[in-house]
PyMOL Python script that loads the backbone (N, CA, C, O; Angstrom):
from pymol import cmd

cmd.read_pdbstr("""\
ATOM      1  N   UNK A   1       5.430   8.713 -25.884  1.00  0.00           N
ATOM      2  CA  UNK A   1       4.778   7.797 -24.961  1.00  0.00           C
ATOM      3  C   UNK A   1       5.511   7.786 -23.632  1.00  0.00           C
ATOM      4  O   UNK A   1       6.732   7.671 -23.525  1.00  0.00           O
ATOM      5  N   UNK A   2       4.487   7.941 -22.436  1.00  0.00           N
ATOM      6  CA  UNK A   2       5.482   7.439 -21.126  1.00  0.00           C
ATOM      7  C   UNK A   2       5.401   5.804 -20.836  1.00  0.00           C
ATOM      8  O   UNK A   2       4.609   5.017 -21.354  1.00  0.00           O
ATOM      9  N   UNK A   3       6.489   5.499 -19.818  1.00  0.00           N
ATOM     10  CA  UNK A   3       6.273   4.249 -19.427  1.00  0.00           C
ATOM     11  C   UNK A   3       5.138   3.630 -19.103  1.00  0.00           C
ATOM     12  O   UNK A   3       5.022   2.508 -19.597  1.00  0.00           O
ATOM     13  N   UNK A   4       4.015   4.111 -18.240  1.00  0.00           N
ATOM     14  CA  UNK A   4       2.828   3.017 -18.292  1.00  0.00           C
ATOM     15  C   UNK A   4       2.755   2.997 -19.500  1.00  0.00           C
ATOM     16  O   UNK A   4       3.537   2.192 -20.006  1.00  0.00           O
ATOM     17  N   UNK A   5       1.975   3.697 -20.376  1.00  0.00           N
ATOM     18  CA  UNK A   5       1.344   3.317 -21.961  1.00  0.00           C
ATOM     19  C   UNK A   5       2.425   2.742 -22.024  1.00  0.00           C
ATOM     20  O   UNK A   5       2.168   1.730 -21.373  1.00  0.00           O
ATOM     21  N   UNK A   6       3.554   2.638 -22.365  1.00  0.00           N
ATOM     22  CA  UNK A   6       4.739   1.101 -22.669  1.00  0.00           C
ATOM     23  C   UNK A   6       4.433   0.140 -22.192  1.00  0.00           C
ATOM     24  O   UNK A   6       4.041  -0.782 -22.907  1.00  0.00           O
ATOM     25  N   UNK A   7       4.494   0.018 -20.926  1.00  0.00           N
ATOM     26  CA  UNK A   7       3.971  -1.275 -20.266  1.00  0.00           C
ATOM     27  C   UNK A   7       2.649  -1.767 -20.786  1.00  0.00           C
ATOM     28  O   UNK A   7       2.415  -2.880 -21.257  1.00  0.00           O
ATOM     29  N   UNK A   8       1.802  -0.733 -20.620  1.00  0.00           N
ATOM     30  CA  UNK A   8      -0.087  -1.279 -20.892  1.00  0.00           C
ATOM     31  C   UNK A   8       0.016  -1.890 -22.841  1.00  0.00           C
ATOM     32  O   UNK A   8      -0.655  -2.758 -23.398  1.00  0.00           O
ATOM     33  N   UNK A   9       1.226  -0.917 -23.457  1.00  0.00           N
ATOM     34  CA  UNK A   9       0.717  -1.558 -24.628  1.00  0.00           C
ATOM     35  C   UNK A   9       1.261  -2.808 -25.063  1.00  0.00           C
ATOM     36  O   UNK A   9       0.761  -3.521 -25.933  1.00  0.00           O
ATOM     37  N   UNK A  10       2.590  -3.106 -24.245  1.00  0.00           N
ATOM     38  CA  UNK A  10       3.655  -4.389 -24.302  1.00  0.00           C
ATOM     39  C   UNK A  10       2.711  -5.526 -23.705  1.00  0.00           C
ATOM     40  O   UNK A  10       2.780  -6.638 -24.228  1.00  0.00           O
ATOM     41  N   UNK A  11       1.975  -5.351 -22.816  1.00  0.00           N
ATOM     42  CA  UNK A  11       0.674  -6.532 -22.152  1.00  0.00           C
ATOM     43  C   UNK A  11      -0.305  -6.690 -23.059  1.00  0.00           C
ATOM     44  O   UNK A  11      -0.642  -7.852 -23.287  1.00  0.00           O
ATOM     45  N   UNK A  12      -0.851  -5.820 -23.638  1.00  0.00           N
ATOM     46  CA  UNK A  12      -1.910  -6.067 -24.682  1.00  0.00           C
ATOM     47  C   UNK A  12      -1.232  -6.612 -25.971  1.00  0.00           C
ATOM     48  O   UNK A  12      -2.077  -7.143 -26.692  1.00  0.00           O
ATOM     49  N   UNK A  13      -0.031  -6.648 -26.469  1.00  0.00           N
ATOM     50  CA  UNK A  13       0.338  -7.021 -27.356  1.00  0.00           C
ATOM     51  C   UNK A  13       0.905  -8.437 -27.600  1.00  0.00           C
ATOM     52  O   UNK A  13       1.006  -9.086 -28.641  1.00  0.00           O
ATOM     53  N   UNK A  14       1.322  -8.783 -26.031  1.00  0.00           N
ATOM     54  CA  UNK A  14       1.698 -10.386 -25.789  1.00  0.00           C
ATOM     55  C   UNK A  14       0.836 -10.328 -25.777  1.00  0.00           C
ATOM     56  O   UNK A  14       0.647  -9.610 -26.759  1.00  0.00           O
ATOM     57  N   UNK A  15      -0.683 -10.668 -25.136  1.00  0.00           N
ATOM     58  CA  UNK A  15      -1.966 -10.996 -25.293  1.00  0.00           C
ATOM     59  C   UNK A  15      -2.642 -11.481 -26.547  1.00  0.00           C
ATOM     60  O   UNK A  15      -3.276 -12.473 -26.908  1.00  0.00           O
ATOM     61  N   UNK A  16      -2.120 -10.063 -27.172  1.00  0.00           N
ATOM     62  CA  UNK A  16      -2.753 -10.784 -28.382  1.00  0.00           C
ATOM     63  C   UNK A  16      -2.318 -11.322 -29.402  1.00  0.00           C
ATOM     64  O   UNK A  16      -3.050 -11.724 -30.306  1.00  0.00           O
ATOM     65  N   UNK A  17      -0.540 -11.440 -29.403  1.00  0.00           N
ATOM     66  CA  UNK A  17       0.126 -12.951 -29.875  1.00  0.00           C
ATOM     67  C   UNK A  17      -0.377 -13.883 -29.364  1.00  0.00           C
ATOM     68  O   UNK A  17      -0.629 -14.759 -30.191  1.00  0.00           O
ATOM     69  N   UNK A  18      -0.624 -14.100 -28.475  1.00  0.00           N
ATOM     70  CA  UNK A  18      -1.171 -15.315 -27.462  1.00  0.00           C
ATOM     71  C   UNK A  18      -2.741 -15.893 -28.147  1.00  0.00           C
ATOM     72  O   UNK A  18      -3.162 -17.004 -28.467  1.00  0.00           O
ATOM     73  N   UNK A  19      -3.232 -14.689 -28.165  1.00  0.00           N
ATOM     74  CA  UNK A  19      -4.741 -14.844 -28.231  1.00  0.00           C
ATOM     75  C   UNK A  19      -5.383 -15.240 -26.794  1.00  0.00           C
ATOM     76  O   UNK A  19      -6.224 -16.096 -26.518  1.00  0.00           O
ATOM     77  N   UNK A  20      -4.868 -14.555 -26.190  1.00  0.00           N
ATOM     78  CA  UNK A  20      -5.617 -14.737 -24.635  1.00  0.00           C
ATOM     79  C   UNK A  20      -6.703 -13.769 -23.992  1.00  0.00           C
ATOM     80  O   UNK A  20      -6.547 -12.667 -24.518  1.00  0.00           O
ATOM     81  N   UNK A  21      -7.416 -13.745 -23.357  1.00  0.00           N
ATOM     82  CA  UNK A  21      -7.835 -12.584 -22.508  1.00  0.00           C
ATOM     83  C   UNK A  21      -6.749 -11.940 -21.321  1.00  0.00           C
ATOM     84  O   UNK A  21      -5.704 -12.378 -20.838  1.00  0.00           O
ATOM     85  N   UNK A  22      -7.521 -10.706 -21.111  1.00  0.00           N
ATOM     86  CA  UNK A  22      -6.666 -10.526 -19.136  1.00  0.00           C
ATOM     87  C   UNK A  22      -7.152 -11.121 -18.197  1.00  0.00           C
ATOM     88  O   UNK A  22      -6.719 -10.955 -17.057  1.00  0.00           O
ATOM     89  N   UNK A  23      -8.358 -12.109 -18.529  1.00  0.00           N
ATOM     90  CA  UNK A  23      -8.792 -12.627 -17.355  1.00  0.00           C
ATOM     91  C   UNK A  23      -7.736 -13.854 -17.504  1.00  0.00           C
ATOM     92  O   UNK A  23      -7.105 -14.131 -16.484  1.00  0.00           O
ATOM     93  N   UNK A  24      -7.507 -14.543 -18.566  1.00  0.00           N
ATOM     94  CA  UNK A  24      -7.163 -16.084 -18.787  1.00  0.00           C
ATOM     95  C   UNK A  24      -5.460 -15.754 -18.379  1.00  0.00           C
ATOM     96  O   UNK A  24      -4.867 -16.620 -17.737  1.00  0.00           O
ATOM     97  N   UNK A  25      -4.698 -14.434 -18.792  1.00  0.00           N
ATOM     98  CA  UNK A  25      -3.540 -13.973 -18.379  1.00  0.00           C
ATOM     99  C   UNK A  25      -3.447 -14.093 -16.810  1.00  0.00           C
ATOM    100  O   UNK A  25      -2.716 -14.938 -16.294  1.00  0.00           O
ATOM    101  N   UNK A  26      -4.465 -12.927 -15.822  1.00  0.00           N
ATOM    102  CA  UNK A  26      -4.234 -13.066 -14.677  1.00  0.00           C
ATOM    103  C   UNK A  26      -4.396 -14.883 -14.203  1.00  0.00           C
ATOM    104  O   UNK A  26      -3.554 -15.331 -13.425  1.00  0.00           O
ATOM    105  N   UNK A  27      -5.413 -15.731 -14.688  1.00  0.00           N
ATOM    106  CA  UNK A  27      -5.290 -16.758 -14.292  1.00  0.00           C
ATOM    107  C   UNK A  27      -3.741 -17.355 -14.646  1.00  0.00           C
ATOM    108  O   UNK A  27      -2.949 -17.510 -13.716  1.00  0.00           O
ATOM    109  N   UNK A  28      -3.523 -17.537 -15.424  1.00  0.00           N
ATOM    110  CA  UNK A  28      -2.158 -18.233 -15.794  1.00  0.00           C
ATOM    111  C   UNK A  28      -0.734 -17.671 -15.113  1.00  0.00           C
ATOM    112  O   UNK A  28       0.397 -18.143 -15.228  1.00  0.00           O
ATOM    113  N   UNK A  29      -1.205 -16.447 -14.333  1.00  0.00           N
ATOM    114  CA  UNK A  29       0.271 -15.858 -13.791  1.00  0.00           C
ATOM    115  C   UNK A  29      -0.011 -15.494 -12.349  1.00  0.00           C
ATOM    116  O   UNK A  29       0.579 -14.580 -11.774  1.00  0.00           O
ATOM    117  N   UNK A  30      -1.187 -16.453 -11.646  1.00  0.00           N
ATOM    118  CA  UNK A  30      -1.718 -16.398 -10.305  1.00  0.00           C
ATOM    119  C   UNK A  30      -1.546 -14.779  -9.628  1.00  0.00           C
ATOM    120  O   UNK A  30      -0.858 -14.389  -8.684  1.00  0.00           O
ATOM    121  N   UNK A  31      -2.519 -14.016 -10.583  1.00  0.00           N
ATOM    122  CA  UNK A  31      -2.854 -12.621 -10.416  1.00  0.00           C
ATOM    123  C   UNK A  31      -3.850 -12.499 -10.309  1.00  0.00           C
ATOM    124  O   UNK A  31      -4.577 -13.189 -11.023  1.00  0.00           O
ATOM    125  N   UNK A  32      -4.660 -11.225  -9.024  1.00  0.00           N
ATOM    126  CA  UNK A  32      -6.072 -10.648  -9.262  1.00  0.00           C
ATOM    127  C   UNK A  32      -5.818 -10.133 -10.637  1.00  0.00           C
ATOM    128  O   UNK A  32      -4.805  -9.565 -11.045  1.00  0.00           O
ATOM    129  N   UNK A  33      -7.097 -10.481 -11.392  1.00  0.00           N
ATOM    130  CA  UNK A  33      -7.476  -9.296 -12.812  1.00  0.00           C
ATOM    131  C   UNK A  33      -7.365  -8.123 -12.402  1.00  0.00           C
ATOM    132  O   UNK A  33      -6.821  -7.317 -13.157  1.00  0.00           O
ATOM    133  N   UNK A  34      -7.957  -7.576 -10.787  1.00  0.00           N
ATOM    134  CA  UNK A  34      -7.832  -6.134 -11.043  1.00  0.00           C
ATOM    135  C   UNK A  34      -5.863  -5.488 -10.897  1.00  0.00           C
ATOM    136  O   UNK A  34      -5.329  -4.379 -10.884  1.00  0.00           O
ATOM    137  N   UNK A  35      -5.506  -6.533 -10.838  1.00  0.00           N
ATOM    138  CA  UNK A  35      -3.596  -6.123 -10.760  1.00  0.00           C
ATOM    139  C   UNK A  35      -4.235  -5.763 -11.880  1.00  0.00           C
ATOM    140  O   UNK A  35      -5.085  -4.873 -11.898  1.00  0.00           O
ATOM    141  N   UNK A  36      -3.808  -6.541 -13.061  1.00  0.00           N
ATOM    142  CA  UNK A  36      -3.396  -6.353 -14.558  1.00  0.00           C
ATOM    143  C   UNK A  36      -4.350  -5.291 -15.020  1.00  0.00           C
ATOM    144  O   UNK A  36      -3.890  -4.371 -15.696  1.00  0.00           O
ATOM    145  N   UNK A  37      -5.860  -5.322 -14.677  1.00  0.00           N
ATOM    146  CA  UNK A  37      -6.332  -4.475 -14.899  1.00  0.00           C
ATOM    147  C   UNK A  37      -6.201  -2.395 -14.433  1.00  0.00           C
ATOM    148  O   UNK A  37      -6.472  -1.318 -14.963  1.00  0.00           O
ATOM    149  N   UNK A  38      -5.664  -2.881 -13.252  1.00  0.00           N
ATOM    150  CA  UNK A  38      -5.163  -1.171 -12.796  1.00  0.00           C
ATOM    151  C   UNK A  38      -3.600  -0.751 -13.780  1.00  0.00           C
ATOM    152  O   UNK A  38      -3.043   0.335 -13.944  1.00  0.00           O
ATOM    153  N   UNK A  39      -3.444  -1.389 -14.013  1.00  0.00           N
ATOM    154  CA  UNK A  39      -1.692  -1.361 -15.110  1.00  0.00           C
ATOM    155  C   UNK A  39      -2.315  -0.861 -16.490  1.00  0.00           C
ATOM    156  O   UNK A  39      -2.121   0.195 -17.092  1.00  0.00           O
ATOM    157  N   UNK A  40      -3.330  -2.230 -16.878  1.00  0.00           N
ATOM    158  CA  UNK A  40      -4.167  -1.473 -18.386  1.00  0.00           C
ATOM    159  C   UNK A  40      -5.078  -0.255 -18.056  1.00  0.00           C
ATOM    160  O   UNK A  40      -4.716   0.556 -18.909  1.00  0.00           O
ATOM    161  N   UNK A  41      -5.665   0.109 -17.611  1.00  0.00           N
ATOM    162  CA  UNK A  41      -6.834   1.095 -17.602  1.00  0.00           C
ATOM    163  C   UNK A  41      -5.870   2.486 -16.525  1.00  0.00           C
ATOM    164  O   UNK A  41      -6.553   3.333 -15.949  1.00  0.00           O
ATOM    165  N   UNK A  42      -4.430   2.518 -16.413  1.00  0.00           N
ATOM    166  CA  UNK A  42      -3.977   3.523 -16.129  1.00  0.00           C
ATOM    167  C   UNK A  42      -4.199   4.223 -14.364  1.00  0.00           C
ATOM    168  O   UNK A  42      -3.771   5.214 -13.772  1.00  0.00           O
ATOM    169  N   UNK A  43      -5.168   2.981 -13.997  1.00  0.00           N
ATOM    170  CA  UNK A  43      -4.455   3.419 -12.431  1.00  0.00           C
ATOM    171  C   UNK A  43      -3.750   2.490 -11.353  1.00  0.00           C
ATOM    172  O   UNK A  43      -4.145   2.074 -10.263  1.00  0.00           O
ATOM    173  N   UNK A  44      -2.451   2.299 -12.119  1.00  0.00           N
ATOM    174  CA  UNK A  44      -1.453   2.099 -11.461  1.00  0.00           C
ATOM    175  C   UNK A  44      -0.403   2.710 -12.202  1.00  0.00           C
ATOM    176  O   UNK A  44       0.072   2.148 -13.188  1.00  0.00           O
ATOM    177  N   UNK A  45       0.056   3.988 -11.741  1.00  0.00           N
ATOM    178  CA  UNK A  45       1.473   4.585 -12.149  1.00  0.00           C
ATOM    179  C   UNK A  45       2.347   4.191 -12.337  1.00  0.00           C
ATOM    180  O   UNK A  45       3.051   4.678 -13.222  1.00  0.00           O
ATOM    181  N   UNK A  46       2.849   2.855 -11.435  1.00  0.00           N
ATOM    182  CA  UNK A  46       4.153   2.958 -11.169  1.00  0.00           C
ATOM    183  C   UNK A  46       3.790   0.916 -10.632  1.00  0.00           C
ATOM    184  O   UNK A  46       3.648   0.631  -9.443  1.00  0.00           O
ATOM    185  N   UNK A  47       3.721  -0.020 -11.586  1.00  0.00           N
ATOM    186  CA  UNK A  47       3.764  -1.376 -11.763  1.00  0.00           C
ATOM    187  C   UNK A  47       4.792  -1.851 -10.877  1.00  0.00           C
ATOM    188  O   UNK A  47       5.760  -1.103 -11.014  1.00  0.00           O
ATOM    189  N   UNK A  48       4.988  -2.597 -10.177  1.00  0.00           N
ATOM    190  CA  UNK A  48       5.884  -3.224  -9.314  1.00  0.00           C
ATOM    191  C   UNK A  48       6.570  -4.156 -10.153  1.00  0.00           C
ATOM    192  O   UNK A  48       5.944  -4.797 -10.996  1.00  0.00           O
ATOM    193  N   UNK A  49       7.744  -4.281 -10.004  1.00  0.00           N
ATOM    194  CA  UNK A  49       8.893  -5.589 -10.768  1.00  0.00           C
ATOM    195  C   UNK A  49       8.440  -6.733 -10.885  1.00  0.00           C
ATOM    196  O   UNK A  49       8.545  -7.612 -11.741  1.00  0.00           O
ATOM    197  N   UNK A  50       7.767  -6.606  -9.649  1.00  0.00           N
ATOM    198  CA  UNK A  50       7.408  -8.561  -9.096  1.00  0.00           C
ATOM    199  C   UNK A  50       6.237  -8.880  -9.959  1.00  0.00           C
ATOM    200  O   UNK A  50       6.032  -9.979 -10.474  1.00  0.00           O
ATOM    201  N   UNK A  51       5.472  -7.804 -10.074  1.00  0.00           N
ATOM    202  CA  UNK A  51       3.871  -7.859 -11.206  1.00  0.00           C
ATOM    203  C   UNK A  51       4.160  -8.834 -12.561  1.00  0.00           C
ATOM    204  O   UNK A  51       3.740  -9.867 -13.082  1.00  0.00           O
ATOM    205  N   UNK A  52       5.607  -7.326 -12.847  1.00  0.00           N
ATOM    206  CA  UNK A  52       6.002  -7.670 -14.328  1.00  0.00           C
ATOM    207  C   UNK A  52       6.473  -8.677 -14.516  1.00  0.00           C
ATOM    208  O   UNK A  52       6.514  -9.276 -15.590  1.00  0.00           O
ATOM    209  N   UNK A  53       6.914  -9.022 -13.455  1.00  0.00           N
ATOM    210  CA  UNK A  53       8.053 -10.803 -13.385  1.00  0.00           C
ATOM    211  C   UNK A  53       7.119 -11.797 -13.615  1.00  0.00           C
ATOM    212  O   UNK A  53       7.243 -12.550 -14.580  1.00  0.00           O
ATOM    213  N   UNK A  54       5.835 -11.918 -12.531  1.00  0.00           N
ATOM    214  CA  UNK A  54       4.618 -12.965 -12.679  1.00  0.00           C
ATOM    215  C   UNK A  54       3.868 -12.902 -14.158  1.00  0.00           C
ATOM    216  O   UNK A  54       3.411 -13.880 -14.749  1.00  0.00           O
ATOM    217  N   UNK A  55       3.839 -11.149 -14.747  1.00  0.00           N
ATOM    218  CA  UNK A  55       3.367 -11.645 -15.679  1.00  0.00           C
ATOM    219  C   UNK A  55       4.026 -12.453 -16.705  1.00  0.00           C
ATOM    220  O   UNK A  55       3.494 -13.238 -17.490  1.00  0.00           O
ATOM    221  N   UNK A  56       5.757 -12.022 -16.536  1.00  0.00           N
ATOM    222  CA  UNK A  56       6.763 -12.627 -18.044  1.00  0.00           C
ATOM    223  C   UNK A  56       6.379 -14.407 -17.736  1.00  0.00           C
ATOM    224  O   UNK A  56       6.190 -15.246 -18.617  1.00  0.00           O
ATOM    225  N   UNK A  57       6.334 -14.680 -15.971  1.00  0.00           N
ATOM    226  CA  UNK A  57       6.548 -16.529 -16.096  1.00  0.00           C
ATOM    227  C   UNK A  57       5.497 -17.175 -16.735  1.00  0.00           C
ATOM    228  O   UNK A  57       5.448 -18.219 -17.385  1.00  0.00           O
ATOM    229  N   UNK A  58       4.658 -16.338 -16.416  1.00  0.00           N
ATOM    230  CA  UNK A  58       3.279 -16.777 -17.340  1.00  0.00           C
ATOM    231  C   UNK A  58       2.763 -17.232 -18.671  1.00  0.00           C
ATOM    232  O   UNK A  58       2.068 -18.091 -19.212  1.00  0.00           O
ATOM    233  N   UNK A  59       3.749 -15.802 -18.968  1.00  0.00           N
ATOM    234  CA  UNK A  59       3.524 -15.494 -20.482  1.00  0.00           C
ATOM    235  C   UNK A  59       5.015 -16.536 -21.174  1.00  0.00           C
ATOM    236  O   UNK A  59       5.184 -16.674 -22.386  1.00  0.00           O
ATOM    237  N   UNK A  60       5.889 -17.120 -20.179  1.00  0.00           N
ATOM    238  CA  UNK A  60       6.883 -17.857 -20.533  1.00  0.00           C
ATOM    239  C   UNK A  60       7.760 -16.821 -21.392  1.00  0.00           C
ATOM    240  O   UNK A  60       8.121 -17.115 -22.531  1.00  0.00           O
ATOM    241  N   UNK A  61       8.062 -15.691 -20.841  1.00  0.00           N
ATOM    242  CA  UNK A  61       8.971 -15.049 -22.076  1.00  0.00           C
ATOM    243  C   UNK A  61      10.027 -14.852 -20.461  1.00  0.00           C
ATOM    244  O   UNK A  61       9.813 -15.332 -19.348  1.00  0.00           O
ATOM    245  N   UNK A  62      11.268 -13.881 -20.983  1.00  0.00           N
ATOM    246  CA  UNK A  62      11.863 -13.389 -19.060  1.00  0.00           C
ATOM    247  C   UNK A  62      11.503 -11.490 -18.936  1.00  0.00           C
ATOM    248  O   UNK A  62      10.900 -10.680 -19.640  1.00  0.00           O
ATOM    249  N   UNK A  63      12.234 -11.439 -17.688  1.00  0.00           N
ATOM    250  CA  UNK A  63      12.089  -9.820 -18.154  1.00  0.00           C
ATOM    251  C   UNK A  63      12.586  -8.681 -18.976  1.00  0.00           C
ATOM    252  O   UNK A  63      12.084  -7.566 -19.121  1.00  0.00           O
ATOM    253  N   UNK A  64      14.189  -9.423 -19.726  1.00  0.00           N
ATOM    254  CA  UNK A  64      14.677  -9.256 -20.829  1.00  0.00           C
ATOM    255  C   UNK A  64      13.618  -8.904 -22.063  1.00  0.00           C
ATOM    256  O   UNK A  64      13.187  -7.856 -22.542  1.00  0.00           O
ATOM    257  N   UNK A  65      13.433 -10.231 -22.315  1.00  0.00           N
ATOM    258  CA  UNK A  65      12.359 -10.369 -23.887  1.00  0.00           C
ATOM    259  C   UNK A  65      11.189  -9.097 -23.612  1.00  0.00           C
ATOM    260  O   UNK A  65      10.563  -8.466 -24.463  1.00  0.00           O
ATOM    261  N   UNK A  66      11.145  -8.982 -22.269  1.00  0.00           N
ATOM    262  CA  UNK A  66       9.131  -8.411 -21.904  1.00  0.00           C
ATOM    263  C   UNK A  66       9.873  -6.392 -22.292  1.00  0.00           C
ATOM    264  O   UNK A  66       9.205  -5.660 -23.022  1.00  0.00           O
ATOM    265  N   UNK A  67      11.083  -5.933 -21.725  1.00  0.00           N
ATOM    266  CA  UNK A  67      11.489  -5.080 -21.937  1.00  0.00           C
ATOM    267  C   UNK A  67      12.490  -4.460 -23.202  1.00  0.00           C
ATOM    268  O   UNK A  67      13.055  -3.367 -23.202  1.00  0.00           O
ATOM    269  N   UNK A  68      12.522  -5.467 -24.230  1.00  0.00           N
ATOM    270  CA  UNK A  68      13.637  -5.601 -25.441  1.00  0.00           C
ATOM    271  C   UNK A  68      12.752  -5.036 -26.549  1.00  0.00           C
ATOM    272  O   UNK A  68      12.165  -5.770 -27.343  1.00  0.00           O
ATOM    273  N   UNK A  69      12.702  -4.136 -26.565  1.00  0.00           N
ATOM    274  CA  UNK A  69      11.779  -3.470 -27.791  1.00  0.00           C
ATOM    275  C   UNK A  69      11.980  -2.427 -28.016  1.00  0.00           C
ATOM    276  O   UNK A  69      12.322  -1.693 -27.089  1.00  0.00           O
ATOM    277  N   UNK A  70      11.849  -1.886 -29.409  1.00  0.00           N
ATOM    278  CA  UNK A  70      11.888  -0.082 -29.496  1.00  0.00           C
ATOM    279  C   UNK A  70      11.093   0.920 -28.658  1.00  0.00           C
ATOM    280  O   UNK A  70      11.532   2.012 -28.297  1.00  0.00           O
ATOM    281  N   UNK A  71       9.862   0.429 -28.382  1.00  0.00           N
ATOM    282  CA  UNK A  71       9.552   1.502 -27.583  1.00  0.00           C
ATOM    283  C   UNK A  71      10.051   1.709 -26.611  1.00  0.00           C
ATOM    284  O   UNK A  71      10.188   2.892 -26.301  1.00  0.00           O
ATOM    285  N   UNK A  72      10.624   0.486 -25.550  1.00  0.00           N
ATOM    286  CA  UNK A  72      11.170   1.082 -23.992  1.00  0.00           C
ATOM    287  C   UNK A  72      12.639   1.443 -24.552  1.00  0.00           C
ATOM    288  O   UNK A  72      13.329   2.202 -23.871  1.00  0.00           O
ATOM    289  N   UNK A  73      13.028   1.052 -25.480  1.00  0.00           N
ATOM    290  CA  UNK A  73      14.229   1.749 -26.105  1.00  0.00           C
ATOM    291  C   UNK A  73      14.577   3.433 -26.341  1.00  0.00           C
ATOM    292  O   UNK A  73      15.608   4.078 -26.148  1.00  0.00           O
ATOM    293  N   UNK A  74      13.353   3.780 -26.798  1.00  0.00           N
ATOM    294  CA  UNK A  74      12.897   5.467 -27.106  1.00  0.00           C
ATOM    295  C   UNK A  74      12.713   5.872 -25.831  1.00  0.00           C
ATOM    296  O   UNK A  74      13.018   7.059 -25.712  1.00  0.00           O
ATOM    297  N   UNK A  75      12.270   5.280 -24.643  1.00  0.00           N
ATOM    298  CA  UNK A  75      11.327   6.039 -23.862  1.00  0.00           C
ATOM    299  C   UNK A  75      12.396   7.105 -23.422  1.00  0.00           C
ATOM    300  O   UNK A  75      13.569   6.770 -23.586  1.00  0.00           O
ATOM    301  N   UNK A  76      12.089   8.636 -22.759  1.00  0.00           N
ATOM    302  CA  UNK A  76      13.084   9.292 -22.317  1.00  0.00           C
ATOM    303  C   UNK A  76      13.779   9.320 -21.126  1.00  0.00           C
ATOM    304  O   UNK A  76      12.834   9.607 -20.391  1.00  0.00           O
ATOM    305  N   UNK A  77      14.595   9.247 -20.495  1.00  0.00           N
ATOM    306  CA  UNK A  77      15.174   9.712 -19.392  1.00  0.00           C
ATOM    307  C   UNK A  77      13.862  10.261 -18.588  1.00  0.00           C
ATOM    308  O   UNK A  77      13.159  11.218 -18.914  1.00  0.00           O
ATOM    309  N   UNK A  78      13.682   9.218 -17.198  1.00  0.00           N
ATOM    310  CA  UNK A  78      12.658  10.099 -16.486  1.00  0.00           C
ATOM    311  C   UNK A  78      13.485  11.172 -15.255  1.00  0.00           C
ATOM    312  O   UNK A  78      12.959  11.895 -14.409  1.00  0.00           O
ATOM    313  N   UNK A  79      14.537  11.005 -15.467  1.00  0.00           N
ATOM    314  CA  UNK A  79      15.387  12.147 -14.514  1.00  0.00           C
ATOM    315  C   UNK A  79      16.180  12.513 -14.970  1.00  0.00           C
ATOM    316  O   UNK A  79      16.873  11.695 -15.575  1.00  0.00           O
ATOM    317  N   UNK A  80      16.623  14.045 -14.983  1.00  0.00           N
ATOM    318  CA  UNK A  80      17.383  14.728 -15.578  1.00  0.00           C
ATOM    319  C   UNK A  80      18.451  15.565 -14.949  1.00  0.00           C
ATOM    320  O   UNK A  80      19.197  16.245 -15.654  1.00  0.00           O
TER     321      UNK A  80
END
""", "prot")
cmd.dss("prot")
cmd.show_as("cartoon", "prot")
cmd.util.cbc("prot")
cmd.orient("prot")
């Protein structure tokens, strides 16, 4: 997996602990849907910090908890 699919699948997965939509997400983390939506549907490459930050206050987790997982754990070295 590369980093977006990490990111897109770490958002869909708080989501759906939550049981929320991406619309009720972007509302709760004073985001356009189409932010969150260009992150899920793969056209946005490269997510900005500040995105990921609005989404963690939202979602009440930090950016610790949002990045503490095996997958961004595995992901590889993007420079070599």
């Amino acid at each position: 997996m590369d980093t977006v699919t990490v990111v897109r699948e770490r958002i869909l997965k708080l989501c759906a602990e939550r049981n929320i939509s991406i619309n009720k997400l972007a509302t709760i983390c004073a985001l356009p849907p189409s932010s969150i939506k260009n992150i899920l549907y793969g056209r946005s490459n490269d997510p900005k910090i500040l995105t990921i930050k609005k989404l963690c206050d939202g979602l009440d987790i930090t950016l610790g908890e949002f990045f503490s997982t095996p997958e961004f754990d595995a992901l590889e070295q993007e420079i070599k």
